[in-house]
C-alpha positions as CSV (number, residue, x, y, z in Angstrom):
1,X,1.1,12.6,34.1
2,X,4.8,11.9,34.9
3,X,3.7,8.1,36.0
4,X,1.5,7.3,32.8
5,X,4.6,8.7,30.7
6,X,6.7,6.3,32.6
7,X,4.0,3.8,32.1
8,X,3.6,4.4,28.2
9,X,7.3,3.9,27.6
10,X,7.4,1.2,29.4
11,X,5.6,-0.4,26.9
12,X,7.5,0.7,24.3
13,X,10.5,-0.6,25.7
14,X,9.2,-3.8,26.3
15,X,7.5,-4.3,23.2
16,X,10.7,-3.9,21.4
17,X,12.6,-5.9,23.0
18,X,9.8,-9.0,22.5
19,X,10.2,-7.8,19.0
20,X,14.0,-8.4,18.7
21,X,13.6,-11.7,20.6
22,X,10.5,-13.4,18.1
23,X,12.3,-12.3,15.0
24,X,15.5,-14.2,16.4
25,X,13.1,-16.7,16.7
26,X,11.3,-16.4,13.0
27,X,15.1,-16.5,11.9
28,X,16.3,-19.8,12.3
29,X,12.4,-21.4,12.0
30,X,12.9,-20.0,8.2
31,X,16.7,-21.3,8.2
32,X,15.5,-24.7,9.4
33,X,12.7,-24.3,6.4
34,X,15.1,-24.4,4.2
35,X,16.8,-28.0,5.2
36,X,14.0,-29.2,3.5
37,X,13.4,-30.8,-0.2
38,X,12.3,-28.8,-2.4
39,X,13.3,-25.5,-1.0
40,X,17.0,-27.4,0.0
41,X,19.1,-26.9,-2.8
42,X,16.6,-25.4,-5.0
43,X,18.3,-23.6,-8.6
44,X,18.2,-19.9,-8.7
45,X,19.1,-17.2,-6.7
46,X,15.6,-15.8,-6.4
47,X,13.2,-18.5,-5.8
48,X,13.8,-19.8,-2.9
49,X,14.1,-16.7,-1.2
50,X,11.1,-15.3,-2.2
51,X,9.1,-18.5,-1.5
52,X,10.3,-18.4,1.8
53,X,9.4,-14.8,2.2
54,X,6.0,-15.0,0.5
55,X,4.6,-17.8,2.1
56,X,6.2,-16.6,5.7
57,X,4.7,-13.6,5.4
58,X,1.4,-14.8,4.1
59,X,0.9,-17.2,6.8
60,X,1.8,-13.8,9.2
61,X,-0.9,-12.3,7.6
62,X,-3.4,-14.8,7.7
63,X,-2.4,-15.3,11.9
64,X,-2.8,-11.4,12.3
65,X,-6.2,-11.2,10.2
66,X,-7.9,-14.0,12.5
67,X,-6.5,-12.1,15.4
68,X,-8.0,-8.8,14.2
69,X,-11.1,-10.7,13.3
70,X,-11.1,-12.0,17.0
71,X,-10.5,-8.3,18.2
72,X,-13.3,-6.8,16.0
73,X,-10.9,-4.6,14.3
74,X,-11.0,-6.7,11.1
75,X,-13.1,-3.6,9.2
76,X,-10.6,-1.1,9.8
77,X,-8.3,-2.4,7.3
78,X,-10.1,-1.4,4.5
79,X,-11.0,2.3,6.3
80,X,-7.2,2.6,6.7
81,X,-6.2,1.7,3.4
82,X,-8.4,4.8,2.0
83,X,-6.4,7.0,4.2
84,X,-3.5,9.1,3.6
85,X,-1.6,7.6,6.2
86,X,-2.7,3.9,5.2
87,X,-1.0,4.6,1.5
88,X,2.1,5.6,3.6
89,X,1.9,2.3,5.3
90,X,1.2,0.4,1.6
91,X,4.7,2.4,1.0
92,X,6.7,1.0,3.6
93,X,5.1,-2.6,2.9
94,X,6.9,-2.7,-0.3
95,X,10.2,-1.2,0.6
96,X,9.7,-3.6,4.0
97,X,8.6,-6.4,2.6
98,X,9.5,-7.9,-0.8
99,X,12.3,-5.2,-1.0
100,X,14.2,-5.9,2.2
101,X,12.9,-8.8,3.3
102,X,13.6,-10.8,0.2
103,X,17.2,-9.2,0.4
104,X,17.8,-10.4,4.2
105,X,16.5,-14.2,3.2
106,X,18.9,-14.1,0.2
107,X,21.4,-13.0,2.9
108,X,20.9,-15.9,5.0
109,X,21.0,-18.5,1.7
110,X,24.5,-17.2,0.7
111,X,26.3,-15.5,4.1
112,X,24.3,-17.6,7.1
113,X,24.2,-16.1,9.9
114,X,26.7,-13.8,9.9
115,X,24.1,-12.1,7.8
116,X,22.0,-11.6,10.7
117,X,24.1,-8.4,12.5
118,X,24.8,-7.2,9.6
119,X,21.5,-6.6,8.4
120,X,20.9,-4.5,11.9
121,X,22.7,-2.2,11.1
122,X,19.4,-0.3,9.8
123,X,19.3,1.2,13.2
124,X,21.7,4.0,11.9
125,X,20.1,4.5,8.1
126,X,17.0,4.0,10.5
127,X,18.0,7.2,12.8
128,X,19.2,9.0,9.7
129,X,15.3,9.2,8.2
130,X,13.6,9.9,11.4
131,X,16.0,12.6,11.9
132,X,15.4,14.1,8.4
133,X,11.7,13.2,7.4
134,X,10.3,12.8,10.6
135,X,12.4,15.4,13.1
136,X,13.2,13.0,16.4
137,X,15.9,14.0,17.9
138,X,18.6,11.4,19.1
139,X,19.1,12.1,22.8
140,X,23.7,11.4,23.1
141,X,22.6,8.1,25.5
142,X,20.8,6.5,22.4
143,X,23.2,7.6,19.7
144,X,26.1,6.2,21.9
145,X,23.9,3.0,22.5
146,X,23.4,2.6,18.5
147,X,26.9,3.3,17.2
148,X,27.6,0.5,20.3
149,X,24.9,-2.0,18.3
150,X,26.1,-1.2,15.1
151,X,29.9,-1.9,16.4
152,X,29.1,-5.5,17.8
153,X,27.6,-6.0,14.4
154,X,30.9,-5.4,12.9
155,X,32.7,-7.3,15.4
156,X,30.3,-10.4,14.4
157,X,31.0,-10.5,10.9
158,X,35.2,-9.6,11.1
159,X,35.9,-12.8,10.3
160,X,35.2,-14.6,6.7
161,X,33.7,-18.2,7.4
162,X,35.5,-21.2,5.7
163,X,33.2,-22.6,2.8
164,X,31.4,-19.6,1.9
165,X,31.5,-18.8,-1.8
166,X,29.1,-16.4,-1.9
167,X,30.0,-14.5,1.5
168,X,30.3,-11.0,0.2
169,X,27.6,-11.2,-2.3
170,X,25.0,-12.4,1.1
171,X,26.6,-9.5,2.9
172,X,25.6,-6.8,0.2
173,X,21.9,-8.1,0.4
174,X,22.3,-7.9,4.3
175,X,22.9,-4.4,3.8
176,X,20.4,-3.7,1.2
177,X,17.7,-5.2,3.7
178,X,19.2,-2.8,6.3
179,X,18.2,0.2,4.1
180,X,14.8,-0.6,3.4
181,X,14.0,-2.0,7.2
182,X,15.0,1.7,8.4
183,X,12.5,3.4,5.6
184,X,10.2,0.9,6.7
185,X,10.8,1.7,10.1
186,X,10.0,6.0,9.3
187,X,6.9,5.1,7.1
188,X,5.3,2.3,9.9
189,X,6.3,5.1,12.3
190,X,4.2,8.1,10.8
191,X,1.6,6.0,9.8
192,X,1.3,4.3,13.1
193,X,0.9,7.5,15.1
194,X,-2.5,7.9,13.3
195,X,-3.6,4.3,12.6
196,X,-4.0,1.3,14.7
197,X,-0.9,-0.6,14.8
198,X,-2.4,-4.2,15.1
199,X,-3.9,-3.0,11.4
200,X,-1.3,-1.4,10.0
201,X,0.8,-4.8,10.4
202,X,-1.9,-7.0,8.9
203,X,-2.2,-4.8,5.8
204,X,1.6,-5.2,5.3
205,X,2.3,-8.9,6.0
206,X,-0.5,-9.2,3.3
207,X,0.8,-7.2,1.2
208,X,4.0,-8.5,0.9
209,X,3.2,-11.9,1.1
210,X,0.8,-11.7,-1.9
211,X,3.2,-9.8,-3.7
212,X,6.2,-12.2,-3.4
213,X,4.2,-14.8,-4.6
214,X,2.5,-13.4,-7.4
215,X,4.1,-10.5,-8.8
216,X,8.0,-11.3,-7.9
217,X,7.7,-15.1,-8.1
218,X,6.9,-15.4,-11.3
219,X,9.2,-13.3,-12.8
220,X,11.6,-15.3,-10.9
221,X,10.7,-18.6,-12.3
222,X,9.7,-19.9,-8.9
223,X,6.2,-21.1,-9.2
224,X,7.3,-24.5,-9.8
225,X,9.0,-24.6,-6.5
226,X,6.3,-23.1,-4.9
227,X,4.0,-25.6,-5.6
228,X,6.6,-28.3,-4.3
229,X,6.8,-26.1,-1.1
230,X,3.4,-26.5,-0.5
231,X,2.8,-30.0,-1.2
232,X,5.7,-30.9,1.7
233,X,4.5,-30.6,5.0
234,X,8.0,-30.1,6.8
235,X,8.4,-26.5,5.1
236,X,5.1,-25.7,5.1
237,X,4.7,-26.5,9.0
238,X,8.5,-24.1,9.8
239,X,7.3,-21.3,8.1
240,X,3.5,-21.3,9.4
241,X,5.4,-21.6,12.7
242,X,8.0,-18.8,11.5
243,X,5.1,-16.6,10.4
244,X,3.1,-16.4,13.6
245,X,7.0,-15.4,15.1
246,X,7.2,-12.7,12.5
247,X,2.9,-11.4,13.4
248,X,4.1,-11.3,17.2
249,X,7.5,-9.6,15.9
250,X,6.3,-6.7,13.7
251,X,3.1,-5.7,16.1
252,X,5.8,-5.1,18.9
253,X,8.3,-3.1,16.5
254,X,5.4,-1.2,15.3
255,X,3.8,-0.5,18.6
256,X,7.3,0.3,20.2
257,X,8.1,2.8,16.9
258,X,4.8,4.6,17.9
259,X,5.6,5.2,21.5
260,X,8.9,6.2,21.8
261,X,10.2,7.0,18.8
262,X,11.2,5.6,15.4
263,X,14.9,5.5,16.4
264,X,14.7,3.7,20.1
265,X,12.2,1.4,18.8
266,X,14.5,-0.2,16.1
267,X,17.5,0.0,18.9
268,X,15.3,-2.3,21.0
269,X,14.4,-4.4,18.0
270,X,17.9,-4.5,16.9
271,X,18.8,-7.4,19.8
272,X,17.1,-9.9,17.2
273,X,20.8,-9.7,15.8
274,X,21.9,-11.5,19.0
275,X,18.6,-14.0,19.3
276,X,19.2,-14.8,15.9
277,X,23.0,-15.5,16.3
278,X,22.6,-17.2,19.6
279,X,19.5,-19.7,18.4
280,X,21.4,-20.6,15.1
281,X,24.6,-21.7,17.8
282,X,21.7,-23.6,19.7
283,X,20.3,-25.8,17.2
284,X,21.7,-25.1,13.5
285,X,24.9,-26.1,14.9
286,X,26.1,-22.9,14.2
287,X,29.9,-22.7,14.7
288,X,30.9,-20.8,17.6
289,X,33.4,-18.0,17.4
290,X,35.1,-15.4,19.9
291,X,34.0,-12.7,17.0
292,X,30.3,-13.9,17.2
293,X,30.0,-14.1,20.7
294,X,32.1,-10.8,21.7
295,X,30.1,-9.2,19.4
296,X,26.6,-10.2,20.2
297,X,27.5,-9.0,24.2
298,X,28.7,-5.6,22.6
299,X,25.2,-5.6,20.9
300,X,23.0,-6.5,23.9
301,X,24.7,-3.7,25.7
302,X,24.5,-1.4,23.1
303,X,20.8,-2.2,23.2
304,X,20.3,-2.0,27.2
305,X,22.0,1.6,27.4
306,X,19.4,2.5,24.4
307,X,16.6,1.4,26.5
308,X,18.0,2.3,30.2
309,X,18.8,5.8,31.0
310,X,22.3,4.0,33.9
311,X,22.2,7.4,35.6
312,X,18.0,7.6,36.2
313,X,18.9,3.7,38.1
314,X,21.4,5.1,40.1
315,X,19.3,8.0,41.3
316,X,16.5,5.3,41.8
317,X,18.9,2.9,44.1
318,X,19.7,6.3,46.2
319,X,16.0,6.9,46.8
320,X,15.0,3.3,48.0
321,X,17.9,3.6,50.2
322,X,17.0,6.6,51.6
323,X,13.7,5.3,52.6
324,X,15.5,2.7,53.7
């Protein structure tokens, strides 16, 4: 029993952490989406966002439904919809996906990168909900670990870039996406303990894409620009690629919420905020900082004493040399 506990956080642990690392990744594809005509200097503080949003998670949607088609688990989504726990998970689609995921896009339009950490600093709103709605307790290791995250997150963004007019405004939406990525993160986690969480995903990637594009789109005034999007290949090829990063993303955070625990699962996935950050330096030209890279090593050890109990290794070590 101990062994397959080990075992089944294990998983968890590494699922998360693939999480953080394809969401750095979906990041800067959907930054580099951007750079092209029309989405590239498109009017509006909305549309482009949401475009970007919809269609990336549409495409994610579309990659998870042939993969649950593959799997033979494609009839399930309709069984779990009808369920009590599936209308959880339709909950936590919205406030996930057009709410806060439209908010970190706008984020990145107006603050770049440095919107990135900012936005992972759901972790703590994140632990606040589990603690009250769904009653995990926060071990001191983890809690010591997250406040560590959240303080390389700070650290990241000290410093104003040069050129940014709309700096704070990206950060506010930054932080609203932190808020409803953490209520995400308590609804995926209850309804994933009863559901399977390769479903659960699809449903919400095709929720939200289909809602950005059809209900919040055109109240925008962004169907225009989504038809330009998807009569230009560049875009259209970065955010099919950024989608299948998101799919890969949000079935690890899921599957690493449901086995060990709401609040250690978005500590894991919180390490995007140094992917992100790191891939942006590597080929968006990113400037480099001492803030932004002092920061991101604060948030990767943050992360590692979330997910690595320092005083179970040391015990480890002293029984291999023992054997020794």
């Amino acid at each position: 029993m101990t062994e397959a506990r080990k075992k089944f956080k294990a998983i968890g642990i590494s699922t998360g952490l693939v999480s953080g690392l394809m969401y750095g990744l979906y990041t800067t594809f959907v930054l580099i989406a951007g750079y092209y005509k029309p989405l590239a200097g498109a009017v509006g503080l909305f549309a482009a966002p949401y475009v970007t949003s919809g269609l990336n998670d549409l495409f994610a949607g579309l990659w998870l439904t042939a993969y649950n088609v593959k799997t033979g688990r494609i009839r399930e989504i309709g069984r779990s919809i009808s369920l009590f726990p599936g209308k959880i998970i339709l909950i936590g689609s919205l406030v996930g996906g057009p709410i806060a995921s439209g908010a970190y896009l706008m984020g990145l339009a107006m603050a770049g990168a440095y919107a990135i950490p900012i936005s992972a600093m759901y972790i703590l709103f994140g632990a606040l909900f589990a603690r009250i709605f769904l009653k995990q307790k926060i071990v001191p290791r983890v809690g010591i670990g997250m406040v560590i995250c959240v303080v390389g997150a700070i650290v990241i963004n000290w410093v104003k870039p040069e050129g940014s007019t709309n700096f704070t405004l990206g950060i506010i939406c930054a932080f609203v996406a932190a808020i409803g990525w953490a209520l995400e993160g308590v609804f995926a986690a209850y309804g994933s303990a009863m559901l399977d969480t390769d479903v659960v995903i699809n449903i919400r990637q095709l929720l939200s894409g289909i809602v950005d594009l059809f209900v919040i789109l055109p109240i925008a005034g962004g169907m225009g620009l989504l038809k330009g999007t998807l009569f230009s290949l560049p875009p259209v090829m970065w955010l099919a690629v950024a989608g299948f990063c998101a799919a890969v993303s949000y079935l690890c955070w899921y599957k690493s919420n449901s086995t060990v625990g709401c609040a250690m699962g978005m500590s894991l996935n919180i390490t995007y905020a140094f992917w992100g950050v790191l891939f942006c330096i590597l080929f968006l030209k990113q400037p480099v900082t001492p803030t932004i890279i002092i920061g991101s090593i604060i948030i990767i050890l943050g992360a590692v004493l979330v997910s690595v109990d320092p005083f179970e290794l040391l015990m480890k070590k002293e029984e291999v040399n023992n054997e020794i």
